[in-house]
N, CA and C of each residue as an Amber inpcrd file, in Angstrom:
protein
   516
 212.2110000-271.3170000  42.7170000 212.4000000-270.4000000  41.6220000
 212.4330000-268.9700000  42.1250000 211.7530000-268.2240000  42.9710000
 211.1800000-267.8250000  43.8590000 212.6780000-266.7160000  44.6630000
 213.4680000-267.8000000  45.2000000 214.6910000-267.8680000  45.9290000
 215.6990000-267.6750000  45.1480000 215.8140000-268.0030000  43.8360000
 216.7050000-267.8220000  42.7340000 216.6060000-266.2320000  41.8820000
 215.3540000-265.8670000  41.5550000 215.1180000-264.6100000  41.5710000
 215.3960000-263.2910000  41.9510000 215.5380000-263.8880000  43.8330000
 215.9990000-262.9120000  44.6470000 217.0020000-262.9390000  44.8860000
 217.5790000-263.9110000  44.7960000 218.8350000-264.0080000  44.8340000
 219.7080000-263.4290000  43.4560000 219.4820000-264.1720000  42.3970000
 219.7540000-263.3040000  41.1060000 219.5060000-261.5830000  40.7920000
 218.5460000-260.9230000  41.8500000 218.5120000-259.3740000  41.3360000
 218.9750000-258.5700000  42.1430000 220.1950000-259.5800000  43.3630000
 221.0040000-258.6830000  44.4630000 222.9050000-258.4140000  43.2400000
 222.3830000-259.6340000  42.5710000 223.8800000-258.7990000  41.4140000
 223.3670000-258.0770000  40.0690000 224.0270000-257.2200000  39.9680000
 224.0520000-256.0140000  38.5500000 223.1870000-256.8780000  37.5830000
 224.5100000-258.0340000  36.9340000 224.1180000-258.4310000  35.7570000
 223.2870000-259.6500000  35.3560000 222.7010000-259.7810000  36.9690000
 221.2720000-260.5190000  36.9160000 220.0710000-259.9330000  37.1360000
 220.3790000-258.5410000  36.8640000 219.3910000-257.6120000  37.6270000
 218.8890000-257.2750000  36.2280000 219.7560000-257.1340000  35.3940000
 219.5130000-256.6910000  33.9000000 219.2060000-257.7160000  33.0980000
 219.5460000-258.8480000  33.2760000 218.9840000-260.0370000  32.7970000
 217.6700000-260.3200000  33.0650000 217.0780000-260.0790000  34.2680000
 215.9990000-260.1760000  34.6510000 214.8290000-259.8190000  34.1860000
 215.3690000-258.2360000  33.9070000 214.6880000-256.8960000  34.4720000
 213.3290000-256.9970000  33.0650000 214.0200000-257.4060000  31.7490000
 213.0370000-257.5620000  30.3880000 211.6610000-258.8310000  30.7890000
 211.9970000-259.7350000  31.5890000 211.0730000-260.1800000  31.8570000
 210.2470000-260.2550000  33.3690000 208.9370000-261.6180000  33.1190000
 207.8260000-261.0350000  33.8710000 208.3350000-261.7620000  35.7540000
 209.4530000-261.9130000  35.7420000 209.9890000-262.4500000  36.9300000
 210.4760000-261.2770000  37.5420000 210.6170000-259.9810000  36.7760000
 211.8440000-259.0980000  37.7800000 210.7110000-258.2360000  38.3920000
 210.4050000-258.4380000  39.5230000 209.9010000-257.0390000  39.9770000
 210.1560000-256.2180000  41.0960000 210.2830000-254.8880000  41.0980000
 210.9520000-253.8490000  42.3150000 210.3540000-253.7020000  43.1390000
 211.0520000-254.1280000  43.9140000 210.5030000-254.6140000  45.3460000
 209.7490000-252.8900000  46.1230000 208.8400000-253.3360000  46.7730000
 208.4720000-251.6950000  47.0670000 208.0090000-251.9540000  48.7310000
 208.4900000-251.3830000  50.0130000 208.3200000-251.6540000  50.7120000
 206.5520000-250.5880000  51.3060000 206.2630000-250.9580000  52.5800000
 205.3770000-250.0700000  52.7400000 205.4400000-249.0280000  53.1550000
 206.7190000-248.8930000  53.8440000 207.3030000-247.1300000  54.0040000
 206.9840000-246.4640000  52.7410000 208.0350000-247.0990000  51.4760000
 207.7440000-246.1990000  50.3420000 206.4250000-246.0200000  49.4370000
 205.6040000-246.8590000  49.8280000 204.0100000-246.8960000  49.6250000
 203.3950000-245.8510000  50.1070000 203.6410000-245.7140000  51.2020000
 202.9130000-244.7070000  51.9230000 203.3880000-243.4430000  52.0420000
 204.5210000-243.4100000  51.5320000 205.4450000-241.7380000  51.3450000
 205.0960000-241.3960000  50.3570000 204.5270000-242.1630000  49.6770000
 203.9810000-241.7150000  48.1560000 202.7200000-241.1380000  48.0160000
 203.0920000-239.7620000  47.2130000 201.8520000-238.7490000  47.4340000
 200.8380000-239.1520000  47.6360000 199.9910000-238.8360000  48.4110000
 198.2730000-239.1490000  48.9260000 197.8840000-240.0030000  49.1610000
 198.8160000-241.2860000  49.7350000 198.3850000-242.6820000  49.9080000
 197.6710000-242.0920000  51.5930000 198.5090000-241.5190000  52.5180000
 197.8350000-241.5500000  53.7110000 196.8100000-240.5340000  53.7880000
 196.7960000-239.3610000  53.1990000 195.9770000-238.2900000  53.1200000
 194.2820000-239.1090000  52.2570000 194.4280000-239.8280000  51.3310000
 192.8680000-240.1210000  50.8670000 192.7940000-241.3180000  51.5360000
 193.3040000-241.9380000  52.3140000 193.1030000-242.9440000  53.1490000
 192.0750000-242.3030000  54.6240000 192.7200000-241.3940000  55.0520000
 192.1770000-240.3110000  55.7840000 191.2390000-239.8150000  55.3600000
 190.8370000-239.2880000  54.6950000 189.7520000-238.8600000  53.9640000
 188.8050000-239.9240000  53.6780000 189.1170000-240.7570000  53.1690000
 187.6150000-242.2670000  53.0490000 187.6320000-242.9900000  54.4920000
 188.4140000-242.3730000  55.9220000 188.1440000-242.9240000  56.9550000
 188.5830000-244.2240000  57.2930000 189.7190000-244.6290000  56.3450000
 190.1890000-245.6910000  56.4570000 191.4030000-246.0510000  57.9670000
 191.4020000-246.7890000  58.3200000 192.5980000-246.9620000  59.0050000
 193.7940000-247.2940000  58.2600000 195.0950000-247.0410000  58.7550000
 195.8440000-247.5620000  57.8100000 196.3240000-248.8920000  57.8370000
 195.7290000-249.9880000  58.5460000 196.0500000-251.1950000  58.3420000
 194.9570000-252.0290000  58.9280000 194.6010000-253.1580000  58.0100000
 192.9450000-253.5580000  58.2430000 192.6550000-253.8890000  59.9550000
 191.3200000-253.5570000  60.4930000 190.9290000-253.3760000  61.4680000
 189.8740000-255.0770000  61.7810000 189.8980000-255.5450000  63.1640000
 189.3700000-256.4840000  63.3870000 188.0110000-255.8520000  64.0370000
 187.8840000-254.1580000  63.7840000 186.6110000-253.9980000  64.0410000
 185.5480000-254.4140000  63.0120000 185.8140000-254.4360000  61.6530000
 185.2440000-255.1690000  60.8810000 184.2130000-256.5870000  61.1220000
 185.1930000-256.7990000  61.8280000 184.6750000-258.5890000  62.1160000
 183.9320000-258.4350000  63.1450000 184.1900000-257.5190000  64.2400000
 183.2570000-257.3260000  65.4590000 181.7480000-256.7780000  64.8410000
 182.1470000-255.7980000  64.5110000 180.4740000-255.3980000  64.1420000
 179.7100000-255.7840000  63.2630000 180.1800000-257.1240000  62.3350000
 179.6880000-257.8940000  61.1970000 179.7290000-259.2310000  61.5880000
 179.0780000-259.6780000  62.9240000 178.8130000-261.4750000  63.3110000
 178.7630000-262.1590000  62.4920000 178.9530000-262.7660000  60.9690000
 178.8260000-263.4630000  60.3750000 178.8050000-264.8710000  61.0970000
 177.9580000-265.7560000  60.8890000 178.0920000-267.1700000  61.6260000
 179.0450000-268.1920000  60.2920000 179.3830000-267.5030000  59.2940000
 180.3750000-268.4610000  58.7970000 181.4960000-268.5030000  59.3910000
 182.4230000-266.6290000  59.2400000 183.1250000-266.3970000  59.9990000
 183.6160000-267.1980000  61.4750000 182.3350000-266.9850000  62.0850000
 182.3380000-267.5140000  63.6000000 182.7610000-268.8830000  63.5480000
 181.7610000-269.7420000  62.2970000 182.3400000-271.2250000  62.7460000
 183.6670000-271.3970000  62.3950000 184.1060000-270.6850000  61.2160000
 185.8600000-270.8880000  60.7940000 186.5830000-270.1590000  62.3270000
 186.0300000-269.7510000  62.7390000 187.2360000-269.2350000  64.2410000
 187.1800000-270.3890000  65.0590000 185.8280000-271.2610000  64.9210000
 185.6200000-272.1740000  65.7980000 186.3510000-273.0780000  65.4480000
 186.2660000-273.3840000  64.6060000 187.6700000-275.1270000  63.7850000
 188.7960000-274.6040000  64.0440000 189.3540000-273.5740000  64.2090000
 190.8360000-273.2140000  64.7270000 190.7100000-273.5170000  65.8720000
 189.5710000-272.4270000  66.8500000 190.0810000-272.6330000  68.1280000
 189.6760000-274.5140000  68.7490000 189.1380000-274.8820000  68.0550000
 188.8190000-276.5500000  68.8960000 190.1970000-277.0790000  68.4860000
 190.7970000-276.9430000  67.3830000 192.1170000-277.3400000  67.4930000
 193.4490000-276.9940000  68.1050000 193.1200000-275.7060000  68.4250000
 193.9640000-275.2120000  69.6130000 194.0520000-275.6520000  70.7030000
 192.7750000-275.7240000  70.8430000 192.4520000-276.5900000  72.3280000
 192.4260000-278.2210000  72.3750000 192.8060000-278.5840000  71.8360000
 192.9000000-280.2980000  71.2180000 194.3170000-280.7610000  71.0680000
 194.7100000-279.7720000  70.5020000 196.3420000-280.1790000  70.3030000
 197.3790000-280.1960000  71.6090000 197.1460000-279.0450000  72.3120000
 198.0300000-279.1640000  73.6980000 197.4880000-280.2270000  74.6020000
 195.7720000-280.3340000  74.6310000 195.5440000-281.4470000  75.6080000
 196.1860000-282.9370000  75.2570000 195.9890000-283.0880000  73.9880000
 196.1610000-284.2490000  73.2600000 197.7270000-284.5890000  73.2350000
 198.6630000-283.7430000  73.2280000 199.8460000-284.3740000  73.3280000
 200.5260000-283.7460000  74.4930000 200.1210000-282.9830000  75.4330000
 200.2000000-283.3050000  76.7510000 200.0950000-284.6870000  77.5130000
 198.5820000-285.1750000  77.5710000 198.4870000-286.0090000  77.9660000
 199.0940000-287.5840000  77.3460000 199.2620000-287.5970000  76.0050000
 199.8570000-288.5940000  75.6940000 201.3440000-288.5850000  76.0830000
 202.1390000-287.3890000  76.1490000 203.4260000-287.0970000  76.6240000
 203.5470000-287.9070000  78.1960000 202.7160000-287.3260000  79.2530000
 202.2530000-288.1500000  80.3200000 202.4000000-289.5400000  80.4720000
 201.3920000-290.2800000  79.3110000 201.5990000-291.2050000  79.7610000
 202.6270000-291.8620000  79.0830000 203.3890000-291.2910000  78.1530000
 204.8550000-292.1380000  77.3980000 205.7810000-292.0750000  78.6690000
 205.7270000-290.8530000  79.3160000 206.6680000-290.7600000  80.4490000
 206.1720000-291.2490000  82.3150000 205.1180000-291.4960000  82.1240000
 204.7560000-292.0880000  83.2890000 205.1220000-293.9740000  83.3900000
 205.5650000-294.0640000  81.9740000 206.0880000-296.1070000  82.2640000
 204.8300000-296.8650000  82.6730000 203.5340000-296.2980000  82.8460000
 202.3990000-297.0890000  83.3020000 202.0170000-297.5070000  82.3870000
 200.8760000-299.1080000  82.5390000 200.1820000-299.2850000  81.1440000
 199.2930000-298.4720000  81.1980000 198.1260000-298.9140000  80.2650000
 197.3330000-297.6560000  79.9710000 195.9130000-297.9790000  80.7590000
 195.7870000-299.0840000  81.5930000 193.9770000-298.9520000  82.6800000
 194.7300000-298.3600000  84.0890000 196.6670000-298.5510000  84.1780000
 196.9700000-297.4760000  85.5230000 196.9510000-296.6630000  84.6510000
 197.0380000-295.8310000  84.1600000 197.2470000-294.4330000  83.6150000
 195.8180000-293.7210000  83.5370000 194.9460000-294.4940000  83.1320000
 193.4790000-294.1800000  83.2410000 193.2070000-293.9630000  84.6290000
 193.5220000-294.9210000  85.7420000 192.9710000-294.8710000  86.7170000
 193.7880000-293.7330000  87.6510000 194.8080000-293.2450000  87.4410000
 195.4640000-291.5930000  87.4600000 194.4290000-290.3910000  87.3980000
 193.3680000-290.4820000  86.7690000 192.6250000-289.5160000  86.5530000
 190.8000000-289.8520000  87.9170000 191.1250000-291.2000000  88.4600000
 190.1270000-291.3670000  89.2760000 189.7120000-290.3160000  89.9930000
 190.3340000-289.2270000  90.4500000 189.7080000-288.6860000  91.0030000
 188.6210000-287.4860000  90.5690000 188.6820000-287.3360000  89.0360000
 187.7470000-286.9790000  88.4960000 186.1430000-287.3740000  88.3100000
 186.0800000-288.8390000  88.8110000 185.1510000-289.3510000  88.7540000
 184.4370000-289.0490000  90.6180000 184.6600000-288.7390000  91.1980000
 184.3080000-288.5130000  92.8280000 182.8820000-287.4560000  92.3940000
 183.0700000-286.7400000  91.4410000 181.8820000-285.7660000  91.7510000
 181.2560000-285.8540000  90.2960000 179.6560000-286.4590000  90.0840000
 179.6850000-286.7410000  89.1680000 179.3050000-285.5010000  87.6360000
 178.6380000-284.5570000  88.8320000 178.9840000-283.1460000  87.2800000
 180.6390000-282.6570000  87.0170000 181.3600000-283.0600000  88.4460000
 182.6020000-282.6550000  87.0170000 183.2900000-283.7400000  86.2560000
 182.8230000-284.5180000  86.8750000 183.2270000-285.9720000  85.5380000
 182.5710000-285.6800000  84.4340000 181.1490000-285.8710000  83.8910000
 180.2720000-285.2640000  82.7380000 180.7410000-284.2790000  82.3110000
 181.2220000-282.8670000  83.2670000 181.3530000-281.3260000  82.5450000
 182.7290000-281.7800000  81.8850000 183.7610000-282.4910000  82.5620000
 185.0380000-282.9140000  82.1080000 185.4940000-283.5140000  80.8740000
 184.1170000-284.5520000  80.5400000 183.8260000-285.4210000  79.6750000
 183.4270000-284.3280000  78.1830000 182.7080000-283.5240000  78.9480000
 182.0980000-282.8350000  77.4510000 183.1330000-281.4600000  77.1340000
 183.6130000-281.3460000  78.1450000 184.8180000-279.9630000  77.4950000
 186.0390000-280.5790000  76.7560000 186.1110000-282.2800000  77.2400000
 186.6970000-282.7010000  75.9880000 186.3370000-283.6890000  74.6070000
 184.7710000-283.6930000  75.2040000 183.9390000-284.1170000  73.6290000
 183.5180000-283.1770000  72.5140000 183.3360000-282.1170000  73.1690000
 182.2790000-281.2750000  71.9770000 183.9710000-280.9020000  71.3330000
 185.1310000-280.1560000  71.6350000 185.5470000-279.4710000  70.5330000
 186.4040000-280.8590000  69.6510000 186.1260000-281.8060000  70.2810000
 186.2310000-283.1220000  69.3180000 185.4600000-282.9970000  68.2410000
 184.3460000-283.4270000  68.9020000 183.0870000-283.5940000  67.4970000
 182.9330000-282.3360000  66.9810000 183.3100000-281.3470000  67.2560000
 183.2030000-280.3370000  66.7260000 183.8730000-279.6750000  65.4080000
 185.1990000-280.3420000  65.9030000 186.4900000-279.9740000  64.9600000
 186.4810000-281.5020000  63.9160000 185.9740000-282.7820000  63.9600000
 185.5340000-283.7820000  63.0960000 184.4520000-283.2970000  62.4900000
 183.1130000-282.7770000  62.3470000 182.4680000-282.4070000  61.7040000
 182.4290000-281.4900000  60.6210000 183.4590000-280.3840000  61.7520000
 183.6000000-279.4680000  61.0920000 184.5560000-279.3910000  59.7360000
 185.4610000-280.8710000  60.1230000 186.4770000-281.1770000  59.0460000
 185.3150000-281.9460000  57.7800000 184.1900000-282.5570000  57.9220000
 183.9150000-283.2990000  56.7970000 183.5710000-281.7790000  55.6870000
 182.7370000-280.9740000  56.4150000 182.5300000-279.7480000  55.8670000
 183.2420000-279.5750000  55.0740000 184.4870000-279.3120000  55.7550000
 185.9050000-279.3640000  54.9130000 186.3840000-279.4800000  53.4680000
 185.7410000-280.8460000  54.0620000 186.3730000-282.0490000  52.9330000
 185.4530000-281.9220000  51.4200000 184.2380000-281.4610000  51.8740000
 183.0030000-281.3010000  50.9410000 183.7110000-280.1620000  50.1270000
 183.5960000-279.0710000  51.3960000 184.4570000-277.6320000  50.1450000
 185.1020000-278.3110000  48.8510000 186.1320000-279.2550000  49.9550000
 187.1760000-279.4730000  48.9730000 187.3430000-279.9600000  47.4970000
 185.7040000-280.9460000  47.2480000 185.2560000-281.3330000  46.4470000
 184.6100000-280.4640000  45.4680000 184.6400000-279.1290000  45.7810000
 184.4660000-278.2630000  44.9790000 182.6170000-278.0050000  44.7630000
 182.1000000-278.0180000  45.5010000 180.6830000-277.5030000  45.8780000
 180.3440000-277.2430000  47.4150000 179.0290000-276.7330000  47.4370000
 178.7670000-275.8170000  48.7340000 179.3300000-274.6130000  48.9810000
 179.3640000-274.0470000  48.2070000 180.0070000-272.4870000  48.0930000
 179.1960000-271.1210000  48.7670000 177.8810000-271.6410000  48.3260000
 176.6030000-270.4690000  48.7700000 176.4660000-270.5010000  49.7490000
 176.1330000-269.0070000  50.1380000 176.1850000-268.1710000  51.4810000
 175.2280000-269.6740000  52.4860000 174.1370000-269.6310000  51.4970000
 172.5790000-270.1620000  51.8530000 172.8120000-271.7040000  52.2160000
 173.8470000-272.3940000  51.8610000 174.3840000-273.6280000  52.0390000
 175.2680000-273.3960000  52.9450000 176.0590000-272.7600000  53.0650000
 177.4790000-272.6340000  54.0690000 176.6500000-272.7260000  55.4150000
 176.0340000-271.3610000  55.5880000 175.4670000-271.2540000  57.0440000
 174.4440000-272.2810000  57.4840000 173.9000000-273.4070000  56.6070000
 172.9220000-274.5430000  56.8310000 174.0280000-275.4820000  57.6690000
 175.1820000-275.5590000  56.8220000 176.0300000-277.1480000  56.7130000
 177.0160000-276.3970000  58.0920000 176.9460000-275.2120000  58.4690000
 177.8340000-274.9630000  59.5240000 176.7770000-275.0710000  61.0820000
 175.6550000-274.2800000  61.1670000 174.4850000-274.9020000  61.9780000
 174.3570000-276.4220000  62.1910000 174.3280000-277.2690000  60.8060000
 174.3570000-278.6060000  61.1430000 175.1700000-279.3060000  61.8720000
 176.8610000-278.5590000  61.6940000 177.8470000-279.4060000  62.4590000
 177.6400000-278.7330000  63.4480000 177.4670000-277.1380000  63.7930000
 177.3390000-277.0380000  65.3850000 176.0980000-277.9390000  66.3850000
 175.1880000-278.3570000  65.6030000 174.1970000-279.2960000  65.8610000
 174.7750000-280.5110000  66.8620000 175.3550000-280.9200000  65.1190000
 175.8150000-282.6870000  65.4910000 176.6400000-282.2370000  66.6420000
 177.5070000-281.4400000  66.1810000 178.4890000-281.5580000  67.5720000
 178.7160000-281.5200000  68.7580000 176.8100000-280.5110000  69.3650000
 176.6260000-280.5720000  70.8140000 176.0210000-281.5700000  70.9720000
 174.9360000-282.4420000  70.1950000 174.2120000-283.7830000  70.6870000
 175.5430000-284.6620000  70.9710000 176.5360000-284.8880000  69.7500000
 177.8010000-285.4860000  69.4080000 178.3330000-285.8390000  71.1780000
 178.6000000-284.4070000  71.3600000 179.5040000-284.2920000  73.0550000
 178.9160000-284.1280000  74.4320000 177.6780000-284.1030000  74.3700000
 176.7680000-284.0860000  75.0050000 176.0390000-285.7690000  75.4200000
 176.2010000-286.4240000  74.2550000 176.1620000-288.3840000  74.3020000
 177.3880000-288.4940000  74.7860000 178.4440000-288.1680000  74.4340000
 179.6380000-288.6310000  74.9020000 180.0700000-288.3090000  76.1680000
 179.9840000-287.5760000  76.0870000 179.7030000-287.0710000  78.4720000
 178.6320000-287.9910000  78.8570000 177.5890000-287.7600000  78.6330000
 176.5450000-288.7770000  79.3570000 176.8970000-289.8160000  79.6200000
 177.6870000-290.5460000  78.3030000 177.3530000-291.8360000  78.1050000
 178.7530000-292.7390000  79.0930000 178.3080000-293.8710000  80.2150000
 178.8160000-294.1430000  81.0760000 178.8210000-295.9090000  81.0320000
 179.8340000-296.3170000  80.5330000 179.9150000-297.9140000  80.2100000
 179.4950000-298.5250000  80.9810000 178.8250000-299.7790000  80.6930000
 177.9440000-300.5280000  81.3560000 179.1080000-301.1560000  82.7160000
């Protein structure tokens, strides 16, 4: 509808058709926002920058904040490993205990097998936990400050015991 709009108020006599109702509106860019008397001058004056600052976020640690940067970045870091390595082995033609055994030489030293194990367990369990959280929002409770920062502590919890068992843990 959206696309039809804009498209409809690049001709005259859809422009005037429009214009009586709550669909037409004039487009205003931020050049002409800001050419407009005293937008930059009392911006200046209340010390504002003119376009929001991520110093905000630096000097205000919020640990909600922090954990929502954290569920992005574990998925950042999840997604390239994860279909990297599956890319690998679609294109390596091996089954999958040679394809495992491709990585043997990770196992020779046994802290970087464990450290290996847990840099790719925790932002696992991290980014699963952090999704049930999620899912709770989604259900439409846990809103409070006083709940958020409990249920976000908890998954950073679960999620280092979480990846921390899962490195350790070494099949019989």
């Amino acid at each position: 509808m959206a696309s039809l709009v804009r498209i409809g108020a690049k001709f005259p006599v859809m422009r005037s058709a429009l214009r009586g109702t709550s669909l037409y509106r004039p487009i205003i860019t931020a050049v002409a926002c800001q050419n407009s008397e005293g937008y930059v001058s009392r911006n200046k004056k209340m010390g504002r920058p003119l376009s929001p600052s991520l110093k905000l976020l630096v000097d205000n640690p919020e640990p909600v904040w922090m954990l929502s940067i954290g569920h992005r970045a574990s998925a950042l870091i999840l997604t390239p490993v994860i279909a990297t390595t599956t890319m690998e082995y679609m294109i390596s033609g091996k089954k999958f205990p040679e394809f495992l055994n491709s990585f043997e030489w990770l196992t020779s030293n046994a802290a970087l097998w464990t450290s290996f194990k847990f840099m790719m367990a925790f932002p696992f369990a991290y980014h699963c936990f952090n999704g049930f959280r999620h899912l709770y929002w989604d259900s439409g409770r846990g809103f409070t400050i006083k709940f958020t920062k409990a249920a976000g502590f908890a998954v950073l919890g679960a999620a280092l015991v979480s990846g921390l068992g899962l490195a350790l843990y070494t099949p019989a």
